[in-house]
N, C-alpha and C positions, 0 to 999 in steps of 0.2 A: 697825334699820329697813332695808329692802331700797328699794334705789336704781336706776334703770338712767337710763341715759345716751344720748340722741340727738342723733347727728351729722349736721348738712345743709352742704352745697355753698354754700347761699344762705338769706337769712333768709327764709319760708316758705315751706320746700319741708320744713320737718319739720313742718307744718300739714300742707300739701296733701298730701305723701308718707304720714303716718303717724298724722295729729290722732285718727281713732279710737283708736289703740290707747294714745296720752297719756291722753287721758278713761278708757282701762279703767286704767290705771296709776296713776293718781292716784285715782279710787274706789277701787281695790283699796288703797292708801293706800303706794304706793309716792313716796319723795320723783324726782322727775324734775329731771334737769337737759339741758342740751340747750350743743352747741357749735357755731357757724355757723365756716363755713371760709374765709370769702369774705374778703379786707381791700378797705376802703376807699381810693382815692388819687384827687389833681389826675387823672391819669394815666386812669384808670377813669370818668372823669366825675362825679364827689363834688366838693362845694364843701368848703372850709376848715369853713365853720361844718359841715357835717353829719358830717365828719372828728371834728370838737370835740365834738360833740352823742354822738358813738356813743364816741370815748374817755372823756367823763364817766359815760355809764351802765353802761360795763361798770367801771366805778372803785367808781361806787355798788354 
């Protein structure tokens, strides 16, 4: 199975950046994966719980 991989800065910016070419990628039946580069912190303005919320989904 052929795979490609996209990288964004921040979570939808590989929407807004690239979303056409996801949709041709996955019709063409390619498995897509995607890696956001951004961390979470107190620091950055993110609450505890939303900190929690985004460690649990990337667990699942």
């Amino acid at each position: 199975m052929k795979s490609v991989l996209i990288v964004a800065p921040h979570a939808d910016d590989e929407t807004l950046g690239c979303g056409g070419s996801i949709l041709k990628f996955v019709q063409a039946g390619y498995e897509v994966h995607w890696l956001l580069v951004t961390g979470m912190s107190k620091s950055s303005g993110f609450t505890t719980t939303q900190i929690a919320t985004r460690k649990k989904k990337l667990r699942q």
